[in-house]
TORBA-21051 format. One record per residue (C-alpha): z, y, x; residue number from 1; residue in three letters. Coordinates in nm, 3 decimals, always signed. Layout:
<sites>
+---------+---------+---------+-----+------+
|      zz |      yy |      xx | pos | code |
+---------+---------+---------+-----+------+
|       Z |       Y |       X | NUM |  ALA |
...
+---------+---------+---------+-----+------+
</sites>
This chain:
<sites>
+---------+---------+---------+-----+------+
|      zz |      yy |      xx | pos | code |
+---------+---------+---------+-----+------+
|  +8.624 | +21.285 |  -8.644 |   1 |  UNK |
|  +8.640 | +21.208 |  -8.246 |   2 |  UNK |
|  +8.533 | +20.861 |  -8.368 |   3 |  UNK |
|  +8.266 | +20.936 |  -8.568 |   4 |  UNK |
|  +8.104 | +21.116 |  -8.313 |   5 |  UNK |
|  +8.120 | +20.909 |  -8.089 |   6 |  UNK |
|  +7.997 | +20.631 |  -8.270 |   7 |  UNK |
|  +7.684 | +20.833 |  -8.344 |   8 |  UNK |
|  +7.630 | +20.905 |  -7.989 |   9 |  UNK |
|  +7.624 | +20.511 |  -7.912 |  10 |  UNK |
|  +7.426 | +20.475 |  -8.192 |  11 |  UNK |
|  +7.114 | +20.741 |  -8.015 |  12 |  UNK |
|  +7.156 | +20.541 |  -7.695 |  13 |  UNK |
|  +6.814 | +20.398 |  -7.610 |  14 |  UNK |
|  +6.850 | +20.018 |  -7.442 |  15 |  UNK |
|  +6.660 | +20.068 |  -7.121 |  16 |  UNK |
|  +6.460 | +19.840 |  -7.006 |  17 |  UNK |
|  +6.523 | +19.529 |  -6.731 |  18 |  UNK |
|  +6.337 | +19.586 |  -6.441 |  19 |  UNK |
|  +6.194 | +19.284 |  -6.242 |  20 |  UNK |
|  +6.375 | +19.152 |  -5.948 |  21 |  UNK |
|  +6.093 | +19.056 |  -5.697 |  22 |  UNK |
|  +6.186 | +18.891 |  -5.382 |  23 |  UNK |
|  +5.920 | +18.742 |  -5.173 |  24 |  UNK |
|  +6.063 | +18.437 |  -4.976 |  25 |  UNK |
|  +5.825 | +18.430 |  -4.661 |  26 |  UNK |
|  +5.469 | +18.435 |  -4.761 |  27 |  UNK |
|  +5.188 | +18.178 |  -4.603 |  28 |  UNK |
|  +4.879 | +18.334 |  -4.554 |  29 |  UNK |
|  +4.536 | +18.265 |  -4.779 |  30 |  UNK |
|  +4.326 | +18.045 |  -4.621 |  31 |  UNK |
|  +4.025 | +18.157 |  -4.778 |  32 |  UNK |
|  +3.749 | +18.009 |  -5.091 |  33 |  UNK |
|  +3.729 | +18.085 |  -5.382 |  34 |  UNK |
|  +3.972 | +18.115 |  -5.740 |  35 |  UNK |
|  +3.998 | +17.761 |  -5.923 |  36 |  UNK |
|  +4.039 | +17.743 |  -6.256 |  37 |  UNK |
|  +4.376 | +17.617 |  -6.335 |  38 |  UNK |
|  +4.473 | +17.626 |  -5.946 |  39 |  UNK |
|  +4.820 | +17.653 |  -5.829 |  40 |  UNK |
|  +4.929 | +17.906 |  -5.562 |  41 |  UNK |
|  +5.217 | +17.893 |  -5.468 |  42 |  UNK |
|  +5.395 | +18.141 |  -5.217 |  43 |  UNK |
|  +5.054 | +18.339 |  -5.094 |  44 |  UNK |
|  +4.954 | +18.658 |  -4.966 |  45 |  UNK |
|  +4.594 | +18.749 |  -5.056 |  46 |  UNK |
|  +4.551 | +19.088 |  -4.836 |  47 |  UNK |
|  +4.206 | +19.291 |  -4.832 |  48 |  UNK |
|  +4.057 | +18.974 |  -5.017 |  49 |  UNK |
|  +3.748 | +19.039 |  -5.220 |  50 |  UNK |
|  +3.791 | +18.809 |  -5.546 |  51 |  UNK |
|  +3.539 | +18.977 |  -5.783 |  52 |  UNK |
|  +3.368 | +18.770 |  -6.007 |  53 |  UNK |
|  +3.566 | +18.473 |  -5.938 |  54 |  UNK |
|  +3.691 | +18.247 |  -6.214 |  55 |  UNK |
|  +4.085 | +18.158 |  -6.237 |  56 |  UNK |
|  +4.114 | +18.107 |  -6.605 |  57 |  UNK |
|  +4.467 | +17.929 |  -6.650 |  58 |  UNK |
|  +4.588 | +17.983 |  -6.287 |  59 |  UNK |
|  +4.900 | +17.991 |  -6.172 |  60 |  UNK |
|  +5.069 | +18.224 |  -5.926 |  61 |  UNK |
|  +5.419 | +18.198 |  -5.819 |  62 |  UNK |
|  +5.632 | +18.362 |  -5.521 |  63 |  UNK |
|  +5.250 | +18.567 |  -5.424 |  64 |  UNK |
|  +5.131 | +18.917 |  -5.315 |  65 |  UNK |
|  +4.811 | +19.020 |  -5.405 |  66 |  UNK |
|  +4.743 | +19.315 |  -5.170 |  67 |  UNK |
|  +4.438 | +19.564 |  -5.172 |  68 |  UNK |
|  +4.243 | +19.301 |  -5.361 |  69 |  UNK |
|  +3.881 | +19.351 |  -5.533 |  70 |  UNK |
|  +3.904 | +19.206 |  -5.884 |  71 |  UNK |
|  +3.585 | +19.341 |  -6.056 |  72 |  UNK |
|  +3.506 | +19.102 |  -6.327 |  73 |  UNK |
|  +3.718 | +18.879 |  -6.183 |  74 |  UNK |
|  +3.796 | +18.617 |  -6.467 |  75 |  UNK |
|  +4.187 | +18.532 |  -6.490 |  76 |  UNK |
|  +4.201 | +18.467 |  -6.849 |  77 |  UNK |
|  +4.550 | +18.301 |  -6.944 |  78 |  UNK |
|  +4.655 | +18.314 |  -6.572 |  79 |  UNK |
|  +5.033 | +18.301 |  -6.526 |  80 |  UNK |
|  +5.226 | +18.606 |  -6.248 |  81 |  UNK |
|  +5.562 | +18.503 |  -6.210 |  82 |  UNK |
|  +5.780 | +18.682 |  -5.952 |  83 |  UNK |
|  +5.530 | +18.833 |  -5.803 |  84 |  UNK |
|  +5.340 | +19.155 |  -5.627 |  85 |  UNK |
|  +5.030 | +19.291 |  -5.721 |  86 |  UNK |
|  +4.978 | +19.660 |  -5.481 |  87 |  UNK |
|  +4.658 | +19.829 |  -5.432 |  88 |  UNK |
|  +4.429 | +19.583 |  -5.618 |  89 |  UNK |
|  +4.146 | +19.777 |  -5.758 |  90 |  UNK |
|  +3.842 | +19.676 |  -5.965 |  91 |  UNK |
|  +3.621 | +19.720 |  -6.311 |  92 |  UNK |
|  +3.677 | +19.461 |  -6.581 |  93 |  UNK |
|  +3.954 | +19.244 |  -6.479 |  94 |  UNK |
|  +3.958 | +18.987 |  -6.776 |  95 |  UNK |
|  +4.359 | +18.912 |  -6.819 |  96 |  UNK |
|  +4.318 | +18.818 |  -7.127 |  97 |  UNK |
|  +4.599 | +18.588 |  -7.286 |  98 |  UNK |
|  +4.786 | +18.634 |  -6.897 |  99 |  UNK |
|  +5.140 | +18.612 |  -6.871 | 100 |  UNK |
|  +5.285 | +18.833 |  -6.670 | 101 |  UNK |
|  +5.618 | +18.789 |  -6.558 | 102 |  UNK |
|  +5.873 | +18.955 |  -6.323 | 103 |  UNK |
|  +5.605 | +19.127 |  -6.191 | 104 |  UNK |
|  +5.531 | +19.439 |  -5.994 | 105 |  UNK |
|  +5.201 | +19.635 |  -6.020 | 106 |  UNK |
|  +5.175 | +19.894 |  -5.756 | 107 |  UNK |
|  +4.922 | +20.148 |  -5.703 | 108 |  UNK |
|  +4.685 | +19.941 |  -5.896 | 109 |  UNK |
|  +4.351 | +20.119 |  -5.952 | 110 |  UNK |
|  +4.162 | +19.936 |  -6.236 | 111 |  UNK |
|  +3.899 | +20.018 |  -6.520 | 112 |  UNK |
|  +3.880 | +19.816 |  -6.820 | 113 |  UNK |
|  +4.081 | +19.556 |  -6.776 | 114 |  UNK |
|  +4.148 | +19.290 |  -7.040 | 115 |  UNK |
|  +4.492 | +19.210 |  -7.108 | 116 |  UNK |
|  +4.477 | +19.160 |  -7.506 | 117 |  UNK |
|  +4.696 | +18.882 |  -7.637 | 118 |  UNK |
|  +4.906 | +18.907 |  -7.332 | 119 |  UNK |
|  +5.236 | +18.844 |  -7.285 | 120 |  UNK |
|  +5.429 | +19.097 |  -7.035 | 121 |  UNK |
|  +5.815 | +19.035 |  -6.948 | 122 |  UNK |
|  +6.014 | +19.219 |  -6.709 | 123 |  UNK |
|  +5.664 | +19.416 |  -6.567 | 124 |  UNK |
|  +5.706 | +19.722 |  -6.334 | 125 |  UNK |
|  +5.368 | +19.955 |  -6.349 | 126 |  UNK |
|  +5.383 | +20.193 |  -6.090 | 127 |  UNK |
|  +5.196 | +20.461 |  -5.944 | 128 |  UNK |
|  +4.807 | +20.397 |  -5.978 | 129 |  UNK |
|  +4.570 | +20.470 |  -6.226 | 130 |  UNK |
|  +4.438 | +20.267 |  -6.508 | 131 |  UNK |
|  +4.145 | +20.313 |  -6.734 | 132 |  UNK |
|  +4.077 | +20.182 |  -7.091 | 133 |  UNK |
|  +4.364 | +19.916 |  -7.050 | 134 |  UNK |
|  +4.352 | +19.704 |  -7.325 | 135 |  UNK |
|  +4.675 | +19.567 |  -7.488 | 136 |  UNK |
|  +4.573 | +19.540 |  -7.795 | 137 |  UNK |
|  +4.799 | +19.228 |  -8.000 | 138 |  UNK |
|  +4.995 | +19.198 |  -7.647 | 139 |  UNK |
|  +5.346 | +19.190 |  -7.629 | 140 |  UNK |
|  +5.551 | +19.341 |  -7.379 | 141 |  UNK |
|  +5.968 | +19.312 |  -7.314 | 142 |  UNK |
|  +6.113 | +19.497 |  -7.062 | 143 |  UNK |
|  +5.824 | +19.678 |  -6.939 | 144 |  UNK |
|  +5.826 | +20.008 |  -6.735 | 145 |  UNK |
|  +5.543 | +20.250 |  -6.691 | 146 |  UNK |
|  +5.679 | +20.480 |  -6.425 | 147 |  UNK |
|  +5.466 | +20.718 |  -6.202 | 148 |  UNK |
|  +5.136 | +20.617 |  -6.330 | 149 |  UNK |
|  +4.815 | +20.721 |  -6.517 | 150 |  UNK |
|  +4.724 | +20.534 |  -6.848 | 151 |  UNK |
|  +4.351 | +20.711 |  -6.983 | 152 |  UNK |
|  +4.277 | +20.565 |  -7.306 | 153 |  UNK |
|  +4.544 | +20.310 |  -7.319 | 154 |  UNK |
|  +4.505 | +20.083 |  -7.620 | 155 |  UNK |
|  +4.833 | +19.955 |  -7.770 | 156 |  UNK |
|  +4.682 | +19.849 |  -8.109 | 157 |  UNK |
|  +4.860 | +19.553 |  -8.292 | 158 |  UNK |
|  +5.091 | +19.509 |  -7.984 | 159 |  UNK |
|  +5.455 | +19.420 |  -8.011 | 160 |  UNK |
|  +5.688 | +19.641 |  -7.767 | 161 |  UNK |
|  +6.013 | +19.602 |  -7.691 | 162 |  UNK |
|  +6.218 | +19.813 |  -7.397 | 163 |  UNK |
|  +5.914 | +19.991 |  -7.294 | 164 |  UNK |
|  +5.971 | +20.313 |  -7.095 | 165 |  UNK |
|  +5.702 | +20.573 |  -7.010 | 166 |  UNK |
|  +5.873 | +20.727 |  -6.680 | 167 |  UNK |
|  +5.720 | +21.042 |  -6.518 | 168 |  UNK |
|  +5.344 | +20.875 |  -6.622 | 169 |  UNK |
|  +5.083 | +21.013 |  -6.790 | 170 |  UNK |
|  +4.915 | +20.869 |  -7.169 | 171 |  UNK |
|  +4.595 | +21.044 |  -7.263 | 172 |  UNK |
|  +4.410 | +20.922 |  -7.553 | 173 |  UNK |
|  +4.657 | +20.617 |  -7.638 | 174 |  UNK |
|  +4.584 | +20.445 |  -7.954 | 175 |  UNK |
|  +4.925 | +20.261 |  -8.094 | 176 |  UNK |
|  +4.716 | +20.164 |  -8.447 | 177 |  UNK |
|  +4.902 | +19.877 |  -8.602 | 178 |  UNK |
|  +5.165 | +19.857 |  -8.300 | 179 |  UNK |
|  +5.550 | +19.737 |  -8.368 | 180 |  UNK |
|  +5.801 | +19.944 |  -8.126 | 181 |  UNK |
|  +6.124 | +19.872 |  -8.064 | 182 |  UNK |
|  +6.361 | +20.060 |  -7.839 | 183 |  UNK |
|  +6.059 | +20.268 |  -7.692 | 184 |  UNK |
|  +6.137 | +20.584 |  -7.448 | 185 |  UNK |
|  +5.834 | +20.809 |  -7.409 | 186 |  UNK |
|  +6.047 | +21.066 |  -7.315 | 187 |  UNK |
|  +5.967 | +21.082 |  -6.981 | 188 |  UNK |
|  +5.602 | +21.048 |  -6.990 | 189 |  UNK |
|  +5.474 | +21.438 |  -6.844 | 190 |  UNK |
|  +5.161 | +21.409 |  -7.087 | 191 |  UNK |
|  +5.175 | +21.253 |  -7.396 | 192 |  UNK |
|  +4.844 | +21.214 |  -7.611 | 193 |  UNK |
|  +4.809 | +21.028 |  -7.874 | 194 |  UNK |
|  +4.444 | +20.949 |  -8.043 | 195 |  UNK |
|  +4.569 | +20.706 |  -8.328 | 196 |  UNK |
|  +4.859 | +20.533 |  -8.441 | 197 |  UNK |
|  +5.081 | +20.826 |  -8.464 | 198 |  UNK |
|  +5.255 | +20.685 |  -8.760 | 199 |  UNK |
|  +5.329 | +20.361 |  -8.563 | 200 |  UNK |
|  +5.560 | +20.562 |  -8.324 | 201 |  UNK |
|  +5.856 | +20.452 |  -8.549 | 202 |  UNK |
|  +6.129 | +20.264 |  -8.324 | 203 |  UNK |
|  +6.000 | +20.489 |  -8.035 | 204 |  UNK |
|  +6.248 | +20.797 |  -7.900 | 205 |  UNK |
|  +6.039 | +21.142 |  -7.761 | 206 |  UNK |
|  +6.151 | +21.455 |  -7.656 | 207 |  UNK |
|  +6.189 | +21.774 |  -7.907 | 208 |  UNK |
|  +5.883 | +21.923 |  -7.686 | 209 |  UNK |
|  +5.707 | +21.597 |  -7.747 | 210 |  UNK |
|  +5.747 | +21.646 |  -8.133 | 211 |  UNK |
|  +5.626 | +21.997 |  -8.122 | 212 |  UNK |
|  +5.308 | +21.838 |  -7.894 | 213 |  UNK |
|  +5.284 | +21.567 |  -8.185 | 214 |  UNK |
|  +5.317 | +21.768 |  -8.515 | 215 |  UNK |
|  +4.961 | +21.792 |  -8.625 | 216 |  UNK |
|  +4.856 | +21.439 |  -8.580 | 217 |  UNK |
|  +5.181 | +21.379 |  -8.815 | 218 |  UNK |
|  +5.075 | +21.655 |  -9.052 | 219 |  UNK |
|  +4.758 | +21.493 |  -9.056 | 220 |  UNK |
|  +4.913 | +21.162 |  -9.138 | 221 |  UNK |
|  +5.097 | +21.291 |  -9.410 | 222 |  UNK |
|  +4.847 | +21.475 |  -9.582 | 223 |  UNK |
|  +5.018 | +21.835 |  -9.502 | 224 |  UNK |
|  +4.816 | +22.080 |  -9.457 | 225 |  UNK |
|  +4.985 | +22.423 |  -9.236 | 226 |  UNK |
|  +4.853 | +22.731 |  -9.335 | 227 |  UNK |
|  +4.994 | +23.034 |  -9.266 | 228 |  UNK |
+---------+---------+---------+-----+------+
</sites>
């Protein structure tokens, strides 16, 4: 019986996710101009640099630290972060679309809109920070964490995640319509709201408060109606 049990206590254990492991080797400094498309940077630190409405489509950035950064409409479409910092960049319609993203730290990020459908997200830290109407939608994401952070409108539509955990953050208005989970932890998100896509949350682990939060919207789903 001892067994048993304990084989269904492994069994509830929820894979957590692998953080990134970013270490900067010594950074050269930006030397000014403008994004190229397809450029390659390569060990940089962009401080207090205003990049908005510059076009990167297909760049590369490897070993860099983007800090305090404008990047309203700034076009990075397909753009590859790999072991690398993004803290206190800021902006309104960030096009990320098709990006990879990997090993990679966003910190205190305060963005609006930004594009990141069809992205590909692998061992991503999201911390602290607010984002608004982040768009995910047919993204996939691996070893992601959202800790500390606010997500309004989040839309996780048709994505694919995989060790994603929602950590002390806050998801208002998230739409997971269409969205495959896998090993999921929303447990520790302080406010959970969910607009659509309720019956997606299979593969996904919540709290018994979280349920009670989420019964109509599965009521709804199901066609039961609660009358008293």
């Amino acid at each position: 019986m001892a067994r048993n049990g304990q084989a269904g206590r492994a069994a509830e254990t929820v894979k957590a996710a692998r953080r990134p492991e970013v270490r900067l080797p010594e950074l050269g400094a930006w030397e000014g101009g403008g994004l190229e498309p397809d450029g390659d940077y390569d060990g940089l630190e962009l401080a207090d640099v205003d990049l908005a409405g510059q076009e990167g489509v297909g760049a590369r950035f490897m070993d860099c630290a983007l800090r305090r950064c404008a990047l309203d409409e700034t076009g990075l479409a397909k753009a590859r972060f790999l072991d690398s910092v993004l803290e206190g960049v800021r902006g309104v319609g960030t096009d990320l679309s098709g990006a990879s993203l990997r090993d990679v730290e966003l910190l205190e990020a305060r963005l609006g809109g930004v594009q990141l459908h069809g992205a590909v997200l692998e061992r991503v830290l999201v911390r602290g920070g607010k984002i608004d109407y982040l768009n995910l939608r047919a993204a996939r994401l691996k070893d992601v964490v959202f800790e500390g952070c606010v997500l309004v409108e989040p839309d996780f539509a048709g994505a694919v995640l995989e060790r994603v955990e929602f950590r002390d953050c806050t998801l208002r208005g998230a739409d997971f319509s269409g969205a495959r989970l896998s090993e999921v932890d929303l447990r520790g998100a302080v406010e959970l709201g969910i607009a659509r896509g309720v019956d997606a949350l299979a593969g996904a682990v919540i709290s018994p408060g979280q349920l009670f939060e989420l019964a109509p919207g599965l009521a709804a789903q199901l066609g039961l109606r609660v009358m008293p």
